[in-house]
TIPA-661475 format. One line per field, with one value per residue (C-alpha): z, y, x; residue in one letter. Coordinates in nm, 2 decimals, decimal comma. Each point is the difference from the previous one (the first is absolute). Layout:
// TIPA-661475
up	Z/...
north	Y/...
east	X/...
kedo	A/...
END
This chain:
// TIPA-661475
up	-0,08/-0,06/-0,20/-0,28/-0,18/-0,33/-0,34/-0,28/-0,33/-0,31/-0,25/-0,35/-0,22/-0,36/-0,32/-0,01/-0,34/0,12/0,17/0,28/0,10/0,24/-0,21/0,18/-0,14/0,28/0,31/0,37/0,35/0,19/0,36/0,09/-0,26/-0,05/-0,34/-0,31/-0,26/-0,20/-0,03/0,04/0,03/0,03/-0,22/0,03/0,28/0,03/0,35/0,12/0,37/0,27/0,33/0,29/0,28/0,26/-0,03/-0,09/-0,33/-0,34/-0,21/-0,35/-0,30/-0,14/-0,40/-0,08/-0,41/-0,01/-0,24/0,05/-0,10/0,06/-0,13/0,37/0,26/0,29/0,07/0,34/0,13/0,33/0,30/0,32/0,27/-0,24/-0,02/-0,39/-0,03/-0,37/-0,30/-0,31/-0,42/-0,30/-0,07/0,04/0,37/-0,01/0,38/0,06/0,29/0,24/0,30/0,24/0,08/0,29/0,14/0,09/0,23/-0,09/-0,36/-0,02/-0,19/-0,34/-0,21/-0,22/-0,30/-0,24/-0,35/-0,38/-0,26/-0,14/0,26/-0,01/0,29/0,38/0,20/0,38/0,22/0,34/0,29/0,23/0,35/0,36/-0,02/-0,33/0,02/-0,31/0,10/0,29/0,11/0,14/0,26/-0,10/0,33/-0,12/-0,35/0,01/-0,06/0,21/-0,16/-0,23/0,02/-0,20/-0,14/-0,20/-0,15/0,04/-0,24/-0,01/0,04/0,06/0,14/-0,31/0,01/0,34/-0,22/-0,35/-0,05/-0,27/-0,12/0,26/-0,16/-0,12/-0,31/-0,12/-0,15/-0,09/-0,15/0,17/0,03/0,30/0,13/0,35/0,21/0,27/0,26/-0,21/0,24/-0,04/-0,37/-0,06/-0,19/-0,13/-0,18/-0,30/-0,21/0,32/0,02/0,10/0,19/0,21/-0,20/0,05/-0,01/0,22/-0,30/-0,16/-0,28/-0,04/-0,28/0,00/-0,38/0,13/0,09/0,41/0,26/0,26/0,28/-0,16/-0,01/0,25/0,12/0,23/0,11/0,15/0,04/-0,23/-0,21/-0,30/-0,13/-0,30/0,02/-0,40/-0,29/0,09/0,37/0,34/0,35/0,15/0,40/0,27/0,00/0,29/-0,12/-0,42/-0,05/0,21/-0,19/-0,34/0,13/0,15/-0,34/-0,22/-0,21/-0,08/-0,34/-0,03/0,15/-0,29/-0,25/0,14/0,03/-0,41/-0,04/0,15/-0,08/-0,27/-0,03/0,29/-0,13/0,23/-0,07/0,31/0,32/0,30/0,36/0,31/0,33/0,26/0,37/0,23/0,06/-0,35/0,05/-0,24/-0,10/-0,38/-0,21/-0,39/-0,07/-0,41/-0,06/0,37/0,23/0,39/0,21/0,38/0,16/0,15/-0,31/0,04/0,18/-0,07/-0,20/-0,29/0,20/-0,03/-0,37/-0,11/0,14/-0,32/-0,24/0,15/-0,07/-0,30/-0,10/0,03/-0,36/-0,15/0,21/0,22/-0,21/-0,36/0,04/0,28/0,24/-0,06/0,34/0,31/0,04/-0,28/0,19/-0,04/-0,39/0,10/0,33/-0,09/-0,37/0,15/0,26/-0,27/-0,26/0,37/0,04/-0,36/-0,03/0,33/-0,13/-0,34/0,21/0,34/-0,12/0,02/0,38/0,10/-0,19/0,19/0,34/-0,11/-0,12/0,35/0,19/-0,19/0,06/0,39/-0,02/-0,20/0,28/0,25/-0,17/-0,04/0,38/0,08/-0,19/0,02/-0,37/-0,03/0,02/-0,28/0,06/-0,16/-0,32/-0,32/-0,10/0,31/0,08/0,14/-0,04/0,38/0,09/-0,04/-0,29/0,25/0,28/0,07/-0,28/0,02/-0,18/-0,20/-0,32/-0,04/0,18/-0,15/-0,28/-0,04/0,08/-0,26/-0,28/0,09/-0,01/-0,36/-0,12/0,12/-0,17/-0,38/0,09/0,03/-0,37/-0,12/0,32/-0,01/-0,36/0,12/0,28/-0,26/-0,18/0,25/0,09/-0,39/-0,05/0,32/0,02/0,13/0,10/0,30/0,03/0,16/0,16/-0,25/-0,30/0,14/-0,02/-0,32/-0,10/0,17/-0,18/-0,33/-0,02/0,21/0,07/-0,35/0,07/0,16/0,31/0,11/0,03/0,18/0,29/0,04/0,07/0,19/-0,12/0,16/0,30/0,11/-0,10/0,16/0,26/0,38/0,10/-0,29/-0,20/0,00/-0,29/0,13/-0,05/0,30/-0,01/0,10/0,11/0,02/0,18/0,27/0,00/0,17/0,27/0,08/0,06/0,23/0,17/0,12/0,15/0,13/0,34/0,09/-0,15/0,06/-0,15/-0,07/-0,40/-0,11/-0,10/-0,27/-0,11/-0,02/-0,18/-0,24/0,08/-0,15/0,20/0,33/-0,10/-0,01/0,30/0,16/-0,09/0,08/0,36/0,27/0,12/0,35/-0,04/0,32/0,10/0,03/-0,32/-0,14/0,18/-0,09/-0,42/0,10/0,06/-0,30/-0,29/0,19/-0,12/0,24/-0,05/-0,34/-0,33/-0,25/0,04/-0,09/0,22/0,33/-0,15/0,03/0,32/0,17/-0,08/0,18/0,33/0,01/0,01/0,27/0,23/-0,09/0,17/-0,12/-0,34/0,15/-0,05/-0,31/-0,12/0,14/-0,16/-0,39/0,06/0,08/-0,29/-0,33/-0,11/-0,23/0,10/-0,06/0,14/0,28/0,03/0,09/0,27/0,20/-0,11/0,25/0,26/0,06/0,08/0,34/0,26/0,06/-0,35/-0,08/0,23/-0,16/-0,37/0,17/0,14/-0,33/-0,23/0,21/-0,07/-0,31/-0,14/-0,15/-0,24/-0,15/-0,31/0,01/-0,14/0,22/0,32/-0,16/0,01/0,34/0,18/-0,15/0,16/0,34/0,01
north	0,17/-0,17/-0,30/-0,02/-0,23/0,12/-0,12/-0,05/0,11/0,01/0,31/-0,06/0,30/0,01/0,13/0,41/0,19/0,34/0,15/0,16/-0,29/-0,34/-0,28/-0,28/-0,29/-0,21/-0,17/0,14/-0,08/0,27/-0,07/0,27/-0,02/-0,15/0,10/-0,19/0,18/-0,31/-0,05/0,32/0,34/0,38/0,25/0,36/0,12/0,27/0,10/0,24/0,02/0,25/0,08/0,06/0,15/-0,08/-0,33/0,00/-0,27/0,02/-0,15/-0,09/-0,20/-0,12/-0,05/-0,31/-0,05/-0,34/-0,27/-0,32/-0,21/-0,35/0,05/-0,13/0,10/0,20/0,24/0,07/0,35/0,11/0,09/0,12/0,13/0,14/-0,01/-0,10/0,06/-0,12/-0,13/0,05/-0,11/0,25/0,37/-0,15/-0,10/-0,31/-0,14/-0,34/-0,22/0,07/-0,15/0,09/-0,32/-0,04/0,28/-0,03/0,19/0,39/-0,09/-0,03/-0,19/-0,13/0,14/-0,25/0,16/-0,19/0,10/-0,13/-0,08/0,29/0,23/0,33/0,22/-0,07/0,25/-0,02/0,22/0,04/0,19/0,04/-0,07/0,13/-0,29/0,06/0,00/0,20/0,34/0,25/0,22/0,34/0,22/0,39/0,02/-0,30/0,24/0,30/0,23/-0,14/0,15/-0,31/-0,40/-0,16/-0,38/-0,20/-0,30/-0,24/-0,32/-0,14/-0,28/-0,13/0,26/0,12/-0,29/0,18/0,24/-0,10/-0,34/-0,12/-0,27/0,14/-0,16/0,19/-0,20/0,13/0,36/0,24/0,32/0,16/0,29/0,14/0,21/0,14/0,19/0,17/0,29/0,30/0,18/-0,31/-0,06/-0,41/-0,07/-0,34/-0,21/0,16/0,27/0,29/0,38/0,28/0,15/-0,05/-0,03/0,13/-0,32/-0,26/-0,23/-0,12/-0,19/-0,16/-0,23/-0,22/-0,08/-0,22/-0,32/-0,02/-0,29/0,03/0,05/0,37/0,10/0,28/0,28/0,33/0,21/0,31/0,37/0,02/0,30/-0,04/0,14/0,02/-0,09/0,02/-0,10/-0,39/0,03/0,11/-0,01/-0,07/0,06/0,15/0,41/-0,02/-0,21/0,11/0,30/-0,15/-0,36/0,14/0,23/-0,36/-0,19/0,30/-0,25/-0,28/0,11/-0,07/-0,34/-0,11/0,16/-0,18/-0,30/0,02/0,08/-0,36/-0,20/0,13/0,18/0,02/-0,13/0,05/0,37/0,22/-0,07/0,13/-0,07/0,00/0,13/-0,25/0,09/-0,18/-0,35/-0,08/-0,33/0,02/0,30/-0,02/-0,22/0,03/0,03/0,07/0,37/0,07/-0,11/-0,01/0,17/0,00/0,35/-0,09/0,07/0,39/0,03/0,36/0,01/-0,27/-0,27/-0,28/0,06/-0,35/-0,13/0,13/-0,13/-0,36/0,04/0,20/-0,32/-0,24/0,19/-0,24/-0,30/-0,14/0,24/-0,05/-0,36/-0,18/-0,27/-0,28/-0,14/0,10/-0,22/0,22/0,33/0,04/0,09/0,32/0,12/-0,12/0,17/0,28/0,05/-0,01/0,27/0,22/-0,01/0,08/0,29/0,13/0,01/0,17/0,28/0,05/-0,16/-0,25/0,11/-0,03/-0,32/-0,15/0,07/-0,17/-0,29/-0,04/0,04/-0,23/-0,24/0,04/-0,04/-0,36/-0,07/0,06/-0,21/-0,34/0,02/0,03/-0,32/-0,19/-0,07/-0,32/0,11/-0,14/0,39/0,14/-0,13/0,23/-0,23/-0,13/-0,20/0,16/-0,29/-0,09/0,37/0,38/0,11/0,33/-0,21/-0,02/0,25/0,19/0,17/-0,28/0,04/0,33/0,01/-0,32/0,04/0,31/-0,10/-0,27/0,25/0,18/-0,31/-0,07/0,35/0,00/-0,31/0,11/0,38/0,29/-0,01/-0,28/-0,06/0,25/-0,06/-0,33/0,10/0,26/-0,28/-0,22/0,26/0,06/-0,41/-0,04/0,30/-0,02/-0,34/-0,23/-0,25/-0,27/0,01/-0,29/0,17/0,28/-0,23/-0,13/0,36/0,06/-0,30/0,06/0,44/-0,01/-0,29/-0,14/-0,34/0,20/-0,27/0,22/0,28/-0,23/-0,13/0,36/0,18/-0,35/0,08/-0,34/0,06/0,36/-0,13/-0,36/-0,02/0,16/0,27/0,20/-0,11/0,09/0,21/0,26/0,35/0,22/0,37/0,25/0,34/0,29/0,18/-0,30/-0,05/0,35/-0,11/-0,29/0,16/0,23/-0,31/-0,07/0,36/0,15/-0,19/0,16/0,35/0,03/0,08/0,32/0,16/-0,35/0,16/0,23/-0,35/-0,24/0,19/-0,18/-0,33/-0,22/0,10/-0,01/-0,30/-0,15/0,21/-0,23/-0,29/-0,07/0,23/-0,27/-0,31/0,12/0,34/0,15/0,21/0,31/-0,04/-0,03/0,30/0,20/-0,11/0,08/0,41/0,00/-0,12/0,02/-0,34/-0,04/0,28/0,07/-0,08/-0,21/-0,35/-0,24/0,19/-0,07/-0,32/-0,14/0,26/-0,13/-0,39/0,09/0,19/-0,38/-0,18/0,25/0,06/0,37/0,13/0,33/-0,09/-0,20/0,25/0,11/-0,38/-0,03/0,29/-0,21/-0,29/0,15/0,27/-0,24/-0,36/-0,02/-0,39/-0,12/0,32/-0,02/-0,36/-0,02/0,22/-0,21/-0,31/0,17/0,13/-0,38/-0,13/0,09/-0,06/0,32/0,10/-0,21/0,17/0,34/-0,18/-0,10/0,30/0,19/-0,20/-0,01/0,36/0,00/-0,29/0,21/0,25/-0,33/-0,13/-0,39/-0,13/0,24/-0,19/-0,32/0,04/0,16/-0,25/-0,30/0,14/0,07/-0,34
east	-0,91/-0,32/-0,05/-0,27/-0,16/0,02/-0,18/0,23/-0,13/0,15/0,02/0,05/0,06/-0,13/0,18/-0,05/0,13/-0,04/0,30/-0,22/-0,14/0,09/0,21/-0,22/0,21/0,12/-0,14/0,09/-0,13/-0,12/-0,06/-0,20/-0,29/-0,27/-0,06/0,08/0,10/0,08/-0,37/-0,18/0,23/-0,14/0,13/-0,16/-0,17/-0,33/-0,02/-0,30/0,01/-0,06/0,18/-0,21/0,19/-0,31/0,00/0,41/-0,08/0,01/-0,32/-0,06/0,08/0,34/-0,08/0,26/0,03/0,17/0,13/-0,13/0,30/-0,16/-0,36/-0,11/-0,24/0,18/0,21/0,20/0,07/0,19/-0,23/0,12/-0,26/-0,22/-0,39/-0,07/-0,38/-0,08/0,17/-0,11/0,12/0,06/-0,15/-0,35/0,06/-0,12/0,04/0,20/0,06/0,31/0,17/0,27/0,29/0,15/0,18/0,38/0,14/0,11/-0,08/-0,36/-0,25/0,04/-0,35/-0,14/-0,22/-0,25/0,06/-0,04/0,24/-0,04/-0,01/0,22/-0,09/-0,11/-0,15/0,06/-0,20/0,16/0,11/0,29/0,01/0,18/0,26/0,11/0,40/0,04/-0,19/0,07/-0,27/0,14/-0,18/0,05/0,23/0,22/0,09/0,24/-0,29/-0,19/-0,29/-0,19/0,03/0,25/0,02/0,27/0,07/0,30/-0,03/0,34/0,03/-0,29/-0,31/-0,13/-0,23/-0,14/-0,16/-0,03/-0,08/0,26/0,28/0,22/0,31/0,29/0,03/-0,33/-0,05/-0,24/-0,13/-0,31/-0,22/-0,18/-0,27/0,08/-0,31/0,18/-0,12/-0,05/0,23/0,33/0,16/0,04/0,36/0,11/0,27/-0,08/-0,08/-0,06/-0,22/0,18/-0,29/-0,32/-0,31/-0,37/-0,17/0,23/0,03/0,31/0,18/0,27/0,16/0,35/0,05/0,31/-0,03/0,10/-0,03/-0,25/0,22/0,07/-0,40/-0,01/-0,21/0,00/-0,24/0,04/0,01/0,35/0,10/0,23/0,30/0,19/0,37/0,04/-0,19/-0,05/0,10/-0,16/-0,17/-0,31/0,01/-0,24/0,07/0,18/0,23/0,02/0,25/0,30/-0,08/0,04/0,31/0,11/-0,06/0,09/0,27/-0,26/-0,02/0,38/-0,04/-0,21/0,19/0,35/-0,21/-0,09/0,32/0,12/-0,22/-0,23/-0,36/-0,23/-0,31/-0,27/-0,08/0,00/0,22/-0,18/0,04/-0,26/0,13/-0,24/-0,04/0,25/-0,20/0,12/0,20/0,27/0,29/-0,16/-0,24/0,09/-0,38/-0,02/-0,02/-0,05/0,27/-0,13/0,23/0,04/0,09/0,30/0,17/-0,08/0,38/-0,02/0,32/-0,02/0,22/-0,24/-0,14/0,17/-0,27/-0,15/0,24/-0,08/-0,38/0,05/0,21/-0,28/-0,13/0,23/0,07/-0,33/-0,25/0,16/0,14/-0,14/0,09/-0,26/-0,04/0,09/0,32/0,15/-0,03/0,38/-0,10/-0,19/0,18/0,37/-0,05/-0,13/0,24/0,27/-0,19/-0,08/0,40/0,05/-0,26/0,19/0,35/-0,14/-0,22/0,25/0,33/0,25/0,10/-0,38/0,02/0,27/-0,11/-0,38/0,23/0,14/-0,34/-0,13/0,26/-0,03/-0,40/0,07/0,29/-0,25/-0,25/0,22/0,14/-0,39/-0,12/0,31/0,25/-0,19/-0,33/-0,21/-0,17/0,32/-0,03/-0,13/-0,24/-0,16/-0,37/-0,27/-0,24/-0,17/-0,01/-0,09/0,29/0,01/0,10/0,42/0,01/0,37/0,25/0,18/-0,24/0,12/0,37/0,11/-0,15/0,14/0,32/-0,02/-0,12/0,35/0,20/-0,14/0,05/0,37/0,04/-0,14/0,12/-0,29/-0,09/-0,06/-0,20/-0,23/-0,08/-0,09/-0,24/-0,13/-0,09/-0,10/-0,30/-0,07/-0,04/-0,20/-0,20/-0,40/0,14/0,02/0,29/0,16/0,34/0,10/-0,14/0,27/0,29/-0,09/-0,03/0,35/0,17/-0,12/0,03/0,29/0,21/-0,04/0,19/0,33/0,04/0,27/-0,18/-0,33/0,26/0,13/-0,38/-0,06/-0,40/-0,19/0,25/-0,15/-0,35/-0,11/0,27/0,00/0,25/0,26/0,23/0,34/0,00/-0,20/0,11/0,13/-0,12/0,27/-0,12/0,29/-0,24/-0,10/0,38/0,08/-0,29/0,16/0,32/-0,24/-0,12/0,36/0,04/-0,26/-0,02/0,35/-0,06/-0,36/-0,30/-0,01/0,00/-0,06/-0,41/0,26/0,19/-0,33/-0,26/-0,24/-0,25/0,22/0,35/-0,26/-0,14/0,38/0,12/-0,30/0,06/0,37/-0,04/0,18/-0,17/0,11/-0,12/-0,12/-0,24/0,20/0,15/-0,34/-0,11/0,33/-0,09/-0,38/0,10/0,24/-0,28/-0,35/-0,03/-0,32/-0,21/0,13/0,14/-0,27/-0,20/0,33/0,22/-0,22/-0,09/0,39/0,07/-0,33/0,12/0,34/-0,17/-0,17/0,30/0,16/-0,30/0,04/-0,33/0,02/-0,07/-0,34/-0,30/0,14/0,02/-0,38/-0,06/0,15/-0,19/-0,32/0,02/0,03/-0,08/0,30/-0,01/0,38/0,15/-0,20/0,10/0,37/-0,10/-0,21/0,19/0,28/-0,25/-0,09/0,33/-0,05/-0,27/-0,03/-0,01/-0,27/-0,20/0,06/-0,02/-0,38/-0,08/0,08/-0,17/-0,32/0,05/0,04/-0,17/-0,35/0,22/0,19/-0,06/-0,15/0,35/0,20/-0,25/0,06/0,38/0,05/-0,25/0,18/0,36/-0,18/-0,14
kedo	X/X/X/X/X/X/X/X/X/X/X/X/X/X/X/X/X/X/X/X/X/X/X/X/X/X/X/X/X/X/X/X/X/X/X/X/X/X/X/X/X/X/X/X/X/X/X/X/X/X/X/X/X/X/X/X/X/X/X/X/X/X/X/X/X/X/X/X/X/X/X/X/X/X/X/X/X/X/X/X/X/X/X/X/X/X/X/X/X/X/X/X/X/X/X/X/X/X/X/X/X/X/X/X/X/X/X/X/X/X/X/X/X/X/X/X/X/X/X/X/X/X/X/X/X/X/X/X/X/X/X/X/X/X/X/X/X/X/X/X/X/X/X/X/X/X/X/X/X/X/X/X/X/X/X/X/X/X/X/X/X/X/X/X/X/X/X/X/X/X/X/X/X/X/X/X/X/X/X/X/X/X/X/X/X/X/X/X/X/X/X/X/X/X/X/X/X/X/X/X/X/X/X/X/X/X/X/X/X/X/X/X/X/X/X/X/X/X/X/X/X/X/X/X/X/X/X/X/X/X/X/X/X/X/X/X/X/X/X/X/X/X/X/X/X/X/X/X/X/X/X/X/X/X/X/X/X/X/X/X/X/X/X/X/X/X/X/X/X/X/X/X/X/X/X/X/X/X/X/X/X/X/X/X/X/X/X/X/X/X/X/X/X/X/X/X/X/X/X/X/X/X/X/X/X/X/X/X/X/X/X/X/X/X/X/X/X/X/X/X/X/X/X/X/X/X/X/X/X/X/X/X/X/X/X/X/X/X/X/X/X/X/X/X/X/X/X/X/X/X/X/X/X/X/X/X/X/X/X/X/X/X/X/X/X/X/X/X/X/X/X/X/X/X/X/X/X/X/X/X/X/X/X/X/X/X/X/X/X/X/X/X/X/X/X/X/X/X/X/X/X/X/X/X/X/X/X/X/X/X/X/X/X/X/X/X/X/X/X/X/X/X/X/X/X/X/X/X/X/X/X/X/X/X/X/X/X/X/X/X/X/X/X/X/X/X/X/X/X/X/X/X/X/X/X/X/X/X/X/X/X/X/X/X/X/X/X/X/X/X/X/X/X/X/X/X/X/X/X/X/X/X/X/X/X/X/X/X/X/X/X/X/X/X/X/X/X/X/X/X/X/X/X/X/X/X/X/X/X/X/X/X/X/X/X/X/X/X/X/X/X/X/X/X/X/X/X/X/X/X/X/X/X/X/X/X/X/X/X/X/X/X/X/X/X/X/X/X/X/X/X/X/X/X/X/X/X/X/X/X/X/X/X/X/X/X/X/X/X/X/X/X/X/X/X/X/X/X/X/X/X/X/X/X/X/X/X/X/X/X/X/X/X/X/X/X/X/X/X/X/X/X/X/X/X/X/X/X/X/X/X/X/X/X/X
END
């Protein structure tokens, strides 16, 4: 992990009476900014740029209408390999002095700007360049068409400054409006307001009339069709990839409804998602409106759709209500892990629920014997200060926090807790908050001076201390059960008909997991002909069989593991495979001679990731 010399600024928030906008009422230290807020903040943004698939940038001028809290005579933006050209003051354009700091590693340059008193808008004239993080650049071959270039953006957690020069703070918020000139023959989409259809001219626009942190600024452009799932619901893929994603998503529409249902009205307008090419980094990014989507989520029979729950989620906790800084990320992902569990259980059922419940305990098991009980890394709220927030990132935010979210709501009882998260989003909402401005929340909405009630949900335990506390739930799956009682069996009466036992993801998945530490190579070949683990079944399902053909040296599994690391850039998937292929000698040369393989159709962060285990 590399060490960084960070600057430490401080954010102040000012006083905000509209509902729909940032509360800006308390000071926070954010470690990856340079901006401060607490002086100068932005609040809309007009963005007219133009992607330029030649030269692979994007060029033009980011409008910034700001309030100048102090009356003073600068203010910082967020700059990250970018090549700012001219900055100029107000409608009239009146050009002003700026300067670049000194840069600090992965996070750029801090962007001082001359302005006046009474300044309200800074124009910044710029343009992207090659080494920005945020933006992959797509040859036609590298799409599933593999007809027209492609490019996306990735912002979180801290690459939107790569191409949009901004406060790139998750405490500040926004509204904007763009202009996007594209190839006449590509359609551009954003975080916002989206067409449905190519245009004649190239030239599109875009507005986002809800305030949103910068990290959730994103943009695609490509040759993507859309379809309608219902009236505020559907798909925008390449055409070779749109009919079986909308037959694969067909119960979105019922996702948002059970979501409304839980925890009150969506408020964002439409809910559309983006199916990327397979160099996307991540399984989903809750974009607003447009949620990217990697492809590895088109199983072919629905089995991996809570994938869509989880970002659908985000509408409410991470989009809605937002964590403030990056050491609170346990108040989007752990939220939204909960309301991704809860939309399940409302859309698939209790059953489905419980086995989710289990898998998820297994991934935090996995998690705490990987960094240790003690590790300061297991804590909810943790401190990213002194390096890149993406850096070490796991699944405690959500698992634990998860897991916490359960233990509370089996202390109140289902009700009376999801009133309280209802209200929790309502009080919060187009907001960005601290982890202590949650417990204070907590104490006052839900604990209300009931000490006996505080020590049972053990609150500051599960939040600021390594490891779990005792009171955490267990998860009890009737259907997992039965498998287990397979597990204890089938090595005596073989592995035949278990494919007509073990059917869906989740009872693979389990099956999996809990296979014999001394499994041998025969065995594995004997389960191998029962379920076709190797050469079929969906993008989890080889993920977890590939992870055990590691372990056991099971070398007919190899080119079809080649084969799933050199396909995608899905970067903590890919991960735990290589993380085994290294353990050996002789691993790590196959790891190496992968990756070097690989490497060009891998997102920057997916690079950055694998190179650091390699090294």
């Amino acid at each position: 992990m590399r060490k960084l010399s960070l600057l430490i600024v401080l954010i102040t928030f000012t006083a905000c009476q509209k509902k729909e906008s940032t509360p800006q009422n308390q000071i926070l230290k954010d470690a990856h900014s340079f901006s401060n807020p607490a002086e100068a903040v932005v609040k809309h943004l007009d963005l007219d740029i133009k992607v330029d698939f030649d030269t692979q940038t994007i060029s033009g001028k980011a409008s910034w209408q700001i309030d100048n809290i102090s009356k003073g005579n600068e203010i910082i933006f967020d700059e990250n390999t970018l090549n700012i050209t001219k900055v100029t003051l107000g409608d009239d354009e009146k050009e002003t002095k700026f300067e670049l700091g000194k840069e600090i590693e992965l996070h750029g340059k801090p962007l001082h700007i001359t302005i006046e008193p009474n300044t309200t808008k800074v124009n910044i004239y710029y343009n992207t360049t090659k080494d920005g993080v945020a933006l992959q650049w797509l040859k036609p071959e590298q799409t599933a068409d593999k007809k027209n270039p492609f490019v996306f953006s990735q912002g979180q957690s801290i690459w939107s400054r790569t191409w949009i020069p901004c406060q790139d703070s998750p405490g500040v918020r926004f509204t904007y409006n763009a202009k996007v000139t594209v190839p006449k023959d590509l359609i551009a989409l954003m975080s916002a307001v989206n067409p449905q259809q190519k245009n004649d001219t190239g030239v599109y626009t875009f507005k986002q009339e809800k305030a949103i942190p910068s990290y959730l600024m994103a943009i695609a452009v490509g040759d993507v069709e859309f379809k309608s799932i219902d009236n505020r619901t559907g798909v925008y893929a390449e055409h070779s990839q749109i009919d079986k994603s909308v037959w694969e998503f067909a119960e979105l529409g019922k996702m948002v409804n059970a979501a409304e249902k839980l925890f009150g009205s969506y408020r964002w307008g439409r809910y559309d998602v983006i199916v990327l090419p397979p160099s996307f980094p991540f399984g989903g990014m809750e974009n607003p409106n447009l949620t990217f989507l990697t492809p590895t989520v088109l199983a072919g029979d629905r089995s991996l759709t809570s994938l869509l729950a989880h970002e659908l989620g985000h509408s409410w906790s991470g989009n809605l209500v937002t964590n403030a800084s990056w050491d609170e990320t346990w108040l989007n992902e752990g939220f939204t892990t909960y309301v991704e569990h809860r939309i399940g259980e409302e859309v698939f059922g209790v059953d489905e629920a419980k086995m989710q419940d289990v898998l998820s305990r297994k991934v935090l098991q996995n998690n705490l014997e990987e960094l240790g009980n003690d590790s300061p890394d297991t804590r909810l709220k943790i401190d990213t200060s002194g390096k890149n927030p993406d850096d070490g990132l796991s699944d405690i935010p959500y698992e634990k926090g998860y897991a916490l979210l359960q233990t509370i709501e089996a202390a109140v009882g289902r009700k009376k807790f999801d009133a309280f998260i209802t209200n929790y989003f309502n009080d919060h909402a187009f907001q960005s908050i601290t982890t202590e401005e949650f417990v204070s929340y907590f104490n006052k909405n839900l604990i209300k001076g009931d000490k006996r009630l505080a020590d049972k949900i053990k609150l500051e335990d599960w939040i600021y201390k390594p490891g779990i506390p005792s009171n955490i739930i267990t998860p009890v799956s009737e259907d997992f059960n039965a498998i287990d009682i397979i597990q204890k069996t089938w090595r005596t009466t073989g592995t035949k008909g278990l494919s007509q036992k073990i059917k869906s993801t989740n009872e693979k998945q389990h099956f999996i997991d809990y296979l014999p530490k001394d499994l041998t190579v025969q065995e594995m070949t004997d389960i191998d002909k029962e379920f076709n683990f190797t050469n079929g079944g969906n993008f989890v399902v080889k993920r977890q069989w590939f992870i055990i053909a590691i372990q056991h040296q099971y070398k007919f599994a190899y080119p079809a593991i080649e084969q799933f690391l050199t396909s995608y850039s899905r970067t903590y998937s890919l991960t735990p495979l290589y993380k085994e292929m290294i353990k050996t000698p002789e691993g790590k040369v196959w790891a190496k001679q992968i990756y070097a393989k690989a490497k060009s159709g891998y997102h920057a962060t997916t690079v950055h990731e694998i190179e650091s285990l390699l090294k």
